[in-house]
C-alpha positions in Angstrom: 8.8 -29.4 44.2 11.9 -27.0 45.2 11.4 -28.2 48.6 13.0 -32.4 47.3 16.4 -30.5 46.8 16.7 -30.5 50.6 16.7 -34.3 50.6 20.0 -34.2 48.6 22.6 -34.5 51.8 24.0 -37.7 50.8 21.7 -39.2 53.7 19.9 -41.5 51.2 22.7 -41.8 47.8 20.5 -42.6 44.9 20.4 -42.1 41.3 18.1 -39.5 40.3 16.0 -40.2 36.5 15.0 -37.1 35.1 14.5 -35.7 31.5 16.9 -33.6 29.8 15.0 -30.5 29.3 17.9 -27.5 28.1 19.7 -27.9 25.0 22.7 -28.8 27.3 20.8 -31.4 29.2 20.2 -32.8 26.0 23.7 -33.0 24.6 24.9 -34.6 28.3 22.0 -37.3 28.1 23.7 -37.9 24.8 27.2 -38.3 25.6 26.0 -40.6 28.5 27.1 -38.0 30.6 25.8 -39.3 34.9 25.8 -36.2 36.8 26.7 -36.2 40.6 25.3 -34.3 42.7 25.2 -34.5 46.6 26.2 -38.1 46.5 23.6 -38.8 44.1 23.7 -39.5 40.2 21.6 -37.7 37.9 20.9 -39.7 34.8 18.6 -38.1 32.1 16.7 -39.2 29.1 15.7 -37.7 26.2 12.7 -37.2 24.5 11.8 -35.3 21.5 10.7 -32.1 21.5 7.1 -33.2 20.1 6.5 -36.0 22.4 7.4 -34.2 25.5 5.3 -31.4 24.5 2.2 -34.3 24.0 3.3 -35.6 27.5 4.2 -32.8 29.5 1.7 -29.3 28.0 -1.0 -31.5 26.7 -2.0 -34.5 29.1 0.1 -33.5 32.3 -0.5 -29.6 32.6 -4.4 -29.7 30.5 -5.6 -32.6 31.1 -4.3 -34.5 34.9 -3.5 -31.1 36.5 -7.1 -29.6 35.5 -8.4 -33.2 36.8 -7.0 -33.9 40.0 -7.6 -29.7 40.6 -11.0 -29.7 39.9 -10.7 -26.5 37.3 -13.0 -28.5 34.1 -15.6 -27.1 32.1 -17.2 -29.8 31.1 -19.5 -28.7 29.2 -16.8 -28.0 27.2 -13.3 -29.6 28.1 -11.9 -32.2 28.0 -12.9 -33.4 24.6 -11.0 -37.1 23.8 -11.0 -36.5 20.1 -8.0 -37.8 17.8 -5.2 -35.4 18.8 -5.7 -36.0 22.5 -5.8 -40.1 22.2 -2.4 -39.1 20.3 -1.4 -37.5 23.4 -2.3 -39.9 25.5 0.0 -42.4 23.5 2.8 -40.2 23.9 2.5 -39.6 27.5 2.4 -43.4 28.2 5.5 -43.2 25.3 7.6 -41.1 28.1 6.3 -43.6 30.8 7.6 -46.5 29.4 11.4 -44.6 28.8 11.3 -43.4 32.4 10.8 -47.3 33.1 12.9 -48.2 31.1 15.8 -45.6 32.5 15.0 -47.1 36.0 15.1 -50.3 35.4 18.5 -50.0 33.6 20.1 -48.4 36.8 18.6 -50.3 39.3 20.4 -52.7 41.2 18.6 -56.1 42.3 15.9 -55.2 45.2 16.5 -51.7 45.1 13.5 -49.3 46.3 11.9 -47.0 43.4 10.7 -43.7 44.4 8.3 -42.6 42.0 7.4 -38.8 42.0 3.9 -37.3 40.7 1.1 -37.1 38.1 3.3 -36.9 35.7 5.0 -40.2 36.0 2.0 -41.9 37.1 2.6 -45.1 34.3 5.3 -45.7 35.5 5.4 -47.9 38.5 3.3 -50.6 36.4 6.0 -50.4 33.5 8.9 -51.2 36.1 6.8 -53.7 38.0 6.5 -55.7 34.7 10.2 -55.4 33.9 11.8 -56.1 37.2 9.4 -57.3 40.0 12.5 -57.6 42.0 12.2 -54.1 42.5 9.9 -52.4 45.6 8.2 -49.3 43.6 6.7 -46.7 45.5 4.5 -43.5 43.8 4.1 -40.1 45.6 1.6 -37.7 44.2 2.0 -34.2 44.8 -1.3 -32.9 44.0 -4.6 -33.6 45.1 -6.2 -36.3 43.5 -9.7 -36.3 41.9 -13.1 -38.2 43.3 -14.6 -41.1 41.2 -17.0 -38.8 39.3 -14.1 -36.9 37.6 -12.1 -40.0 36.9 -15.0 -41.5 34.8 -13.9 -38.2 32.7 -10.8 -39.9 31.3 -10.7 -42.7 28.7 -11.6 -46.0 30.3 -8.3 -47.9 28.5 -6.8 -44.8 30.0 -8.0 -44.7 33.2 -7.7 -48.3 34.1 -3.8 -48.6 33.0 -3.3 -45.3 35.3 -5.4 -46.4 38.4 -3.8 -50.1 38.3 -0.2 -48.4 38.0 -0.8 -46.6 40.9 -2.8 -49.1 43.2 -0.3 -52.0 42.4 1.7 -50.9 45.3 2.0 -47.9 48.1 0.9 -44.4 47.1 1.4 -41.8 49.1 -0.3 -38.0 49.6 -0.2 -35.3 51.3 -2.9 -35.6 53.0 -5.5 -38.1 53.8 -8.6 -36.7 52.0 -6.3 -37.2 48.9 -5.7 -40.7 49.8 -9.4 -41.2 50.2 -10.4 -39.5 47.1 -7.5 -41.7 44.9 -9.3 -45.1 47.2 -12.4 -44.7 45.9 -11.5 -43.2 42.2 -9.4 -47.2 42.3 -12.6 -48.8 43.5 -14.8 -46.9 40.4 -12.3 -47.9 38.1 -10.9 -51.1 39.0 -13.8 -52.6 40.9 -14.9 -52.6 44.1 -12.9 -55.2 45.6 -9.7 -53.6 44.5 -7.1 -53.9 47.6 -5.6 -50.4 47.3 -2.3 -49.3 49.7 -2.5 -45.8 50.8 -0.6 -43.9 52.8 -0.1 -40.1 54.4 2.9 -38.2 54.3 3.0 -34.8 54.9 5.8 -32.4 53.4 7.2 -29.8 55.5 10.3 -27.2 54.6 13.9 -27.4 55.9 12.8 -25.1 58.3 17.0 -24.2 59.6 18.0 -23.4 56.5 14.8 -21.3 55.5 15.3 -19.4 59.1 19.1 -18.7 57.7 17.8 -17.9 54.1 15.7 -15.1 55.5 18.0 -13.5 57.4 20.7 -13.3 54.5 21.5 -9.9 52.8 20.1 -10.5 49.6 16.8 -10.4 51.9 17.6 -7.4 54.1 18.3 -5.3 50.7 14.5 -6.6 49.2 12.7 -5.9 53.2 14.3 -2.4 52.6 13.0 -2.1 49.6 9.8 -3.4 50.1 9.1 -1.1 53.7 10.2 1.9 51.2 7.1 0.7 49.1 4.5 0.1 51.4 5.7 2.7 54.7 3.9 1.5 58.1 0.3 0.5 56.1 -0.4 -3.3 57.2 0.5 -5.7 54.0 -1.7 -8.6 53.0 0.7 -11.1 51.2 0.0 -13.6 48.3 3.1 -15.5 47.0 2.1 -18.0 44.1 2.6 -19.2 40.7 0.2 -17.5 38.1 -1.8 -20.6 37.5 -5.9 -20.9 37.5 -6.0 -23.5 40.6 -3.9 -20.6 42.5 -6.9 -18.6 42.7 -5.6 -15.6 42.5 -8.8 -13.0 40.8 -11.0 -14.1 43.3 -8.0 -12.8 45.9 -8.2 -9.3 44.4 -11.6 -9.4 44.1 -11.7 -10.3 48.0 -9.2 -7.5 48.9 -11.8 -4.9 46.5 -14.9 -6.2 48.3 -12.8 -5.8 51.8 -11.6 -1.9 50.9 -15.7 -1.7 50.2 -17.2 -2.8 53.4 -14.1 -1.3 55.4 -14.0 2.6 54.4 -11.6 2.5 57.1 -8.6 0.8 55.6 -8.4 2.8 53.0 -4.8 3.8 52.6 -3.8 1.6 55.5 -3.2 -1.6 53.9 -1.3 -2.8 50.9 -1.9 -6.3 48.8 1.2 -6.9 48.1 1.0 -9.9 45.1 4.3 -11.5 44.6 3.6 -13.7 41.6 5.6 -15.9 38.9 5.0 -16.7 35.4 4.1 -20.5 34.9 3.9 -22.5 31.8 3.8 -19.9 29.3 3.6 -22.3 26.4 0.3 -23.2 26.8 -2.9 -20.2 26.1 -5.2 -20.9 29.2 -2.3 -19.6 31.1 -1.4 -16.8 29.3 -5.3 -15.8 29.4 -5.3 -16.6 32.7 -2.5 -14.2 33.5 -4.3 -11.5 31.6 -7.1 -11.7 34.1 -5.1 -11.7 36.6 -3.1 -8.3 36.0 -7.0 -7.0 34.8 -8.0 -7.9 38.2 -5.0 -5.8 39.9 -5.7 -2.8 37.8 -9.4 -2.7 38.5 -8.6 -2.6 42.3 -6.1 0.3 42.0 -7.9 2.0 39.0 -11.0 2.2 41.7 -8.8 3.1 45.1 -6.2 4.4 44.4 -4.8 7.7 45.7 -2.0 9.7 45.1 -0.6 8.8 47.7 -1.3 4.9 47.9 -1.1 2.7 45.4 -3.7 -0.5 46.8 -2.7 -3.6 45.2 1.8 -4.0 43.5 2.3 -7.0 41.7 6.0 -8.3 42.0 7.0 -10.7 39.3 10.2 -11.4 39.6 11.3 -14.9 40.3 13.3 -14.0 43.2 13.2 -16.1 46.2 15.1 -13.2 48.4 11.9 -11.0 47.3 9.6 -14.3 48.7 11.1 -14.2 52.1 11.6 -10.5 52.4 7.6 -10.3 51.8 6.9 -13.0 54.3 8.9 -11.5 57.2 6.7 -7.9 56.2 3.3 -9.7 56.2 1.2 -8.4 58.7 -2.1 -11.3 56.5 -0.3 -13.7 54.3 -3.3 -15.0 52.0 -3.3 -18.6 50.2 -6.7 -19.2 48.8 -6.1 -22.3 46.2 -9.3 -24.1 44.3 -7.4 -27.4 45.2 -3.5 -27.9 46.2 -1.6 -31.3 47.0 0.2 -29.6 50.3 1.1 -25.7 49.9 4.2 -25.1 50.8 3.8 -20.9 51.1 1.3 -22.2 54.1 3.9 -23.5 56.3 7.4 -21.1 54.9 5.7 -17.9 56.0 4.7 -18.3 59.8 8.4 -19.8 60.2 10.3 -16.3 58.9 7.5 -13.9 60.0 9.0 -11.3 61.9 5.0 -9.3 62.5 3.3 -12.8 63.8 1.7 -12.5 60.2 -2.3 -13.9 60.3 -2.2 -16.9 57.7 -5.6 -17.1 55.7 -5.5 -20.5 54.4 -8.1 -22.1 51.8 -9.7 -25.1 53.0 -9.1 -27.0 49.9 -5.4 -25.9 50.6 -3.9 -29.9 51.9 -1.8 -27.9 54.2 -5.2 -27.2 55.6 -5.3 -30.0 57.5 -2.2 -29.3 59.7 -2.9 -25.6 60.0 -6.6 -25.6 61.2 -6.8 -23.6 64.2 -3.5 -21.7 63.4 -5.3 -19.7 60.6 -8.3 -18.6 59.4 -10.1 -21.1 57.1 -11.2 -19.8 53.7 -13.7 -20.9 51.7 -11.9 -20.3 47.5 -15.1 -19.5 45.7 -16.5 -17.2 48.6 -15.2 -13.6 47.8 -17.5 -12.2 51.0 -16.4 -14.9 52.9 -12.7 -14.0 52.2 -13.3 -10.1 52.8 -14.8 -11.1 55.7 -11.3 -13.3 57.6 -8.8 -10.7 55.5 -11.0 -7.6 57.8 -10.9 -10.7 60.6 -7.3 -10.6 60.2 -5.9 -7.5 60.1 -8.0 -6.6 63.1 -6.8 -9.1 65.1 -5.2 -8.2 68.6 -1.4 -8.5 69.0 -2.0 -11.6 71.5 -4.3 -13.6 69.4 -1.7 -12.9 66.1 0.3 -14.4 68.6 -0.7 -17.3 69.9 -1.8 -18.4 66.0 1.9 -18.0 64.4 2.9 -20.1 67.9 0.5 -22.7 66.7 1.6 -22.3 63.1 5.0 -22.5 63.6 5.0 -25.4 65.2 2.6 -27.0 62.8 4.9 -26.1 60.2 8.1 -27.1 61.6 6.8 -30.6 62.5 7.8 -32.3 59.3 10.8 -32.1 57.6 11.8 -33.3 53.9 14.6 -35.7 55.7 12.0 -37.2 58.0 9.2 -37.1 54.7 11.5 -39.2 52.6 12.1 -41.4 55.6 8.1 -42.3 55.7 8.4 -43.0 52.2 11.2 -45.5 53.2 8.9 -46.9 55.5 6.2 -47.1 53.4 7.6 -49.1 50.3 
């Protein structure tokens, strides 16, 4: 997650393990090259180009992110056949070298932060190296119930479940807490002692406050009031990723330029959207539906002199903030999401009290409730219905919900989340 870097002050010095990805990682990680940065050294291990593929495309971005999202078909995915019990031994393969990397740098009784899905062997393979170390894991995502973890292999699922329940794992939120509980209990028995805890992540809200007032941002809010003139903007800022949710967005703002004749060439959907894990094909098909999905809106209402729905894809954080201080509806509609950090970075830059419409399934959810207006992601009426809710809201009530917001938002920052971890190990 971009928001970590913030932890970087030299507050908590550290060595960082991570893999070497670029071909100039790679040579470093050779060389034995340690890497400073902020106070902190950056060791890196290599794996070959095969095995992180197995590890990283195949088990952690197809198989544990459609998991713990809830985005399987299983009538027809995941199927355990050869090749993917291949995978699986090469995603416990770069498990075992993270260990490994870890334990080689760790001083006696030092404290092991463990980060995400991906990594999720891990704290069993240092436990059983050096049990003089205190190893904490910190999931990201949401985590899937006990039905879907019956999905995985049951050698599998019981070295994953006992790697993370053999110490403290922490979430997001607490129905992600619950859901990993009771997925340990299917798995592991029903007696299994599990230690959970809540941490919520928040930006470095100073810093994004002085971000969005820099000039790389005033050139892209020029730009982007050039674009869209005085019509009210609906934002969406998100990876292009199936859990995002983005189609059933569009197909919320068609149904809402449907039932609301009205605001017709008064409001702009304004999709500011990246590219994400290319490599693999259910992303690339899924980013063909969504740019289908953005033409069939404007192919039905546009005018000539308003186009409904522009897709921005460059990866441009200026562009990110410049949108988020224009949003008059700033829309986050996930399937699933471990936190969502879009939810709490746009009510702190807003400069139009922007009306935050904010999936339930969304972890941020839990903090925000009451701030926005709760969506229900497979509900396209229901969404058409708090976007028209939204943009027809009176300047007081925008208001007093970005007060709320903001303040929600602000309450957790990444210094004071790594210090919970601290706490918690």
């Amino acid at each position: 997650m971009s928001a970590l870097g913030s932890v970087l002050d030299g507050t908590h010095p550290g060595t960082w393990i991570a893999a070497a990805i670029s071909a100039d990682d790679v040579a470093a990680a050779r060389a034995g090259v340690v890497a400073e940065l902020v106070g902190s050294d950056v060791r890196l291990i290599t794996v070959d180009e095969n095995t992180h593929h197995l590890h990283y495309d195949v088990v952690s971005n197809s198989l544990l992110w459609f998991l713990h999202h809830g985005l399987f078909g299983l009538g027809h995915d995941p199927t355990f056949d050869n090749d993917l019990h291949g995978a699986l031994a090469a995603f416990t393969t770069v498990n075992e070298a993270f260990a490994a990397a870890v334990c080689d740098a760790a001083k006696p009784d030092d404290v092991v932060l463990v980060h995400d899905y991906q990594l999720a062997l891990v704290p069993a393979c240092v436990r059983a190296r050096r049990p003089d170390l205190r190893v904490l894991h910190f999931t990201h995502t949401p985590f899937c119930g006990p039905n879907s973890i019956r999905v995985l292999p049951d050698q599998f699922a019981h070295d994953l479940m006992s790697s993370l329940a053999g110490g403290p794992a922490g979430f997001h939120t607490e129905r992600w807490a619950a859901a990993f509980s009771a997925s340990a209990r299917e798995v592991l028995g029903a007696s299994t002692a599990v230690r959970t805890f809540v941490a919520p992540l928040g930006p470095d809200t100073d810093s994004l406050i002085a971000d969005a007032q820099s000039e790389a941002v005033e050139r892209e809010l020029a730009a982007l009031q050039t674009l869209v003139g005085d019509r009210a903007v609906v934002l969406r800022a998100d990876r292009i990723e199936p859990s995002k949710n983005i189609v059933r967005g569009f197909l919320a703002f068609d149904r809402l330029l449907e039932l609301n004749p009205s605001l017709r060439e008064q409001v702009v959907f304004v999709a500011m959207l990246n590219a994400s894990r290319q490599s693999l094909d259910l992303y690339r098909e899924y980013a063909v539906e969504v740019h289908d999905a953005a033409h069939h809106v404007n192919e039905r209402w546009s005018t000539p002199s308003w186009q409904p729905v522009i897709v921005d894809e460059r990866d441009d954080f200026a562009r990110t903030l410049a949108g988020y201080r224009r949003a008059d509806v700033v829309l986050v509609n996930p399937i699933k999401d471990g936190l969502n950090l879009v939810a709490k970075e746009a009510p702190l830059v807003s400069d139009r009290d922007a009306v935050l419409c904010l999936s339930r399934e969304a972890g941020a959810h839990d903090e925000l409730v009451g701030a926005c207006l709760s969506l229900h992601p497979f509900d396209v009426e229901q969404q058409a219905a708090a976007l028209a809710t939204a943009l027809a809201m009176t300047p007081a009530e925008r208001a007093e919900r970005a007060t709320r917001a903001r303040a929600s938002a602000s309450a957790v920052s990444p210094t004071s989340w790594l210090e919970a971890l601290l706490r918690h190990v």
